[in-house]
C-alpha positions in Angstrom: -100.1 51.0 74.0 -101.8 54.2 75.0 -101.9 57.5 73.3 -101.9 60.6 74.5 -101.7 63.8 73.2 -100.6 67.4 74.8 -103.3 69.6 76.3 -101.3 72.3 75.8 -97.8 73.1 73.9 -96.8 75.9 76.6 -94.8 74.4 79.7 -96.0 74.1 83.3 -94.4 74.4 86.3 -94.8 71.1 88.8 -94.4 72.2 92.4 -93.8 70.4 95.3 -91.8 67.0 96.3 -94.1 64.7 95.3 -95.4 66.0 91.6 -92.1 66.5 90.7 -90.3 62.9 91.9 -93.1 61.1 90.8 -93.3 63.1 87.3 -90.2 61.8 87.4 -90.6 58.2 87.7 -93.5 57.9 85.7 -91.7 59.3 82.4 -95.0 61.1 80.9 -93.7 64.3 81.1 -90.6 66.4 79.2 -88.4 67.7 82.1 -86.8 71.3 80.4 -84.9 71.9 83.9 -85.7 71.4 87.9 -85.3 74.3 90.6 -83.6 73.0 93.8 -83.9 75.8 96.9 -80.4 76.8 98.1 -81.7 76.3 101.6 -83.4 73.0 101.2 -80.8 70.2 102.1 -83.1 66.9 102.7 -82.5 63.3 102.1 -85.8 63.6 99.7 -84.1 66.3 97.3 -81.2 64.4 97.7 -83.5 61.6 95.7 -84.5 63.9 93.2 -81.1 64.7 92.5 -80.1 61.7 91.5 -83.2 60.7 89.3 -82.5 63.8 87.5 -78.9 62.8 87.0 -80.3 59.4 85.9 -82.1 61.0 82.8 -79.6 64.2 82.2 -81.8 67.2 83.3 -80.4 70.0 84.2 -80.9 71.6 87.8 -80.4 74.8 89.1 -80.1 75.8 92.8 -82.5 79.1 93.5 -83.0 81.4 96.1 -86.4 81.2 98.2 -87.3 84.7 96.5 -86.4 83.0 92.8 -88.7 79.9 93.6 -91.7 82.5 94.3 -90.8 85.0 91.0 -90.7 81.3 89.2 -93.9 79.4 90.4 -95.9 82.1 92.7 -96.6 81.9 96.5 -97.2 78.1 96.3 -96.3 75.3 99.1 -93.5 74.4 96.9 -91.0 72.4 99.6 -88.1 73.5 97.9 -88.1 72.4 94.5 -90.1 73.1 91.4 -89.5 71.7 87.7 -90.6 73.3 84.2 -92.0 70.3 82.0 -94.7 69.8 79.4 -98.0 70.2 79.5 -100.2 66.9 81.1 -100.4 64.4 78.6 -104.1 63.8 78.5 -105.2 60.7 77.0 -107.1 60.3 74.0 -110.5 59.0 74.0 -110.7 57.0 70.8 -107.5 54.9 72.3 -109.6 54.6 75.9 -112.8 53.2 73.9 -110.3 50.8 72.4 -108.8 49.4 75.3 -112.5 48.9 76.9 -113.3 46.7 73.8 -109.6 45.0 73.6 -108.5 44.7 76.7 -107.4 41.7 78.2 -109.3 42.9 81.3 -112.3 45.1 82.3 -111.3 48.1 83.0 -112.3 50.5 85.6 -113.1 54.1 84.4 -114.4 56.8 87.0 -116.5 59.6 84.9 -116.6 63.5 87.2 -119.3 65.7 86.1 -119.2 69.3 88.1 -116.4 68.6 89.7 -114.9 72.3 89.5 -112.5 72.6 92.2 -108.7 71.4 92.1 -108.4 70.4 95.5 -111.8 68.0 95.3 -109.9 66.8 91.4 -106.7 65.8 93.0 -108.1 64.1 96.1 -110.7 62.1 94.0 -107.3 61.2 91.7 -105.8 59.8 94.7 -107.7 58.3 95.9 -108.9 56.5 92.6 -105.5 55.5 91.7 -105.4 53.5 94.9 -108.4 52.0 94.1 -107.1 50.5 90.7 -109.2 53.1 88.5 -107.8 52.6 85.2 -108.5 56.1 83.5 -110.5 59.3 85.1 -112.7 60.7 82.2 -113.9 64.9 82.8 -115.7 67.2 80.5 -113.3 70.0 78.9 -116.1 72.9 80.0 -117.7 73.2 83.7 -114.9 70.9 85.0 -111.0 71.4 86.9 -108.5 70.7 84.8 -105.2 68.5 85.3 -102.9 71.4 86.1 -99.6 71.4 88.7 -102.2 72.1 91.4 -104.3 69.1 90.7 -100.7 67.2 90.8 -99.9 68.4 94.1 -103.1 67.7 96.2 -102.9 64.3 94.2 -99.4 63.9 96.2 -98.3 63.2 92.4 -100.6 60.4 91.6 -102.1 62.9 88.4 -98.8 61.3 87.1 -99.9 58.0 86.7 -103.5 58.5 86.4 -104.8 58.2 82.5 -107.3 61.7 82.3 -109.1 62.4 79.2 -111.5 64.9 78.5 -114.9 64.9 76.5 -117.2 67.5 74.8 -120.4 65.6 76.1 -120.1 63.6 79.3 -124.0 61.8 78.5 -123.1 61.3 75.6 -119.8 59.2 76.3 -121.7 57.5 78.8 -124.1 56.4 76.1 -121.2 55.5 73.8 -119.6 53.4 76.9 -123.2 51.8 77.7 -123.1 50.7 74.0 -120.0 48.9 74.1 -121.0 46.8 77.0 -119.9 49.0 80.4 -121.8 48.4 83.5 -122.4 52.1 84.9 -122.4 52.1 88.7 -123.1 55.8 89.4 -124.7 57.2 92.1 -128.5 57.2 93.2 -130.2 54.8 94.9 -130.9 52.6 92.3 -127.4 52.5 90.7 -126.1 51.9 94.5 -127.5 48.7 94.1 -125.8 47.7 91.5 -122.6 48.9 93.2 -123.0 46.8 95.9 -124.1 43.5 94.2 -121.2 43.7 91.1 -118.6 44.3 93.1 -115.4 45.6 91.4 -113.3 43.4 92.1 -115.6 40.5 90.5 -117.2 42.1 87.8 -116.0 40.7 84.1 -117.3 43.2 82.3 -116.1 47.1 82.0 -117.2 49.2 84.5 -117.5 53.0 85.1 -118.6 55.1 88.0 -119.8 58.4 88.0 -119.5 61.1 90.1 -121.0 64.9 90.0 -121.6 67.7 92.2 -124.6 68.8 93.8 -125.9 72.4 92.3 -127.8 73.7 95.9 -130.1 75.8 93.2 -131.4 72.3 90.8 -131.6 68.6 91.5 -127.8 66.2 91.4 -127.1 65.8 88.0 -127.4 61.9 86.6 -125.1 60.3 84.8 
């Protein structure tokens, strides 16, 4: 079973339909109360309701002007929820399950990847793509925050994140237990295209960075 531990003991605020409902299904998070707009009537709160029933959380109706003085001038679609902090997941567990597991995994590693929006469409789109865990360096890097959770349409909430002091130097440490690194780069592109995810039996992990336009695309 996986371990994870709390980025931060402070709450956060989840915005949005989809953060918050699947927050809710995935049962990572501590739900302290949800905020449901007065004016916001929809078959989709009407869902939320009820999964907050289920588990015994308590919700309060706000006015638009409440919602704003809550969680700030953010496209919340008439609900917001104060929970924990993300649970990120440890990395001594994630090194485990690569050597343990009863399959390969599939671990996507983001260098420079420093903008929200660009964190929680890559998320997305990786859970979709059966990525096991997302790895991201704790300095020069976005962070898993409500914002991140809302471009993910909520799939931050399922997605395993863990953050390391030296990205080349967990890439080393994955190298070493037998990962097959298919970053980018012409050469490595190769190797993309002949494994194949799908068919690969041993652990693989993808790397991704952003381009500095003043020094050469960092490797991985």
């Amino acid at each position: 079973m996986t371990k994870y531990k709390i980025a931060d003991v402070k709450a956060e605020i989840l915005y949005g339909f989809h953060p918050v409902y699947e927050a809710l299904r995935a049962g990572r998070r501590t739900f302290h109360e949800i905020y449901i707009s007065k004016q916001t009537h929809t078959k989709r709160i009407e869902r939320i309701r009820s999964a907050a029933g289920r588990k015994n959380i308590p919700l309060k109706e706000a006015s638009p002007a409440k919602l704003e003085t809550i969680g700030g001038a953010v496209s919340h679609q008439g609900v917001m929820a104060r929970v924990t902090a993300y649970p990120l997941a440890d990395t001594d567990d994630l090194l485990e399950n690569v050597l343990s597991g009863a399959r390969s995994p599939f671990l996507l590693l983001l260098d420079h990847i420093v903008d929200p929006h660009n964190l929680g469409a890559i998320i997305r789109t990786a859970l979709c793509a059966g990525v096991d865990s997302v790895i991201i360096p704790k300095d020069r890097s976005a962070s898993p925050t409500p914002a991140v959770s809302r471009i993910s349409s909520g799939a931050l909430e399922y997605m395993r994140v863990a953050q390391v002091n030296n990205m080349v130097r967990f890439v080393k440490t994955l190298k070493d237990q037998g990962c097959v690194d298919c970053g980018p780069g012409s050469k490595r592109r190769a190797l993309h295209l002949s494994c194949g995810f799908n068919r690969c039996n041993r652990p693989c992990c993808r790397g991704r960075g952003k381009r500095n336009p003043t020094a050469g695309q960092k490797k991985l």
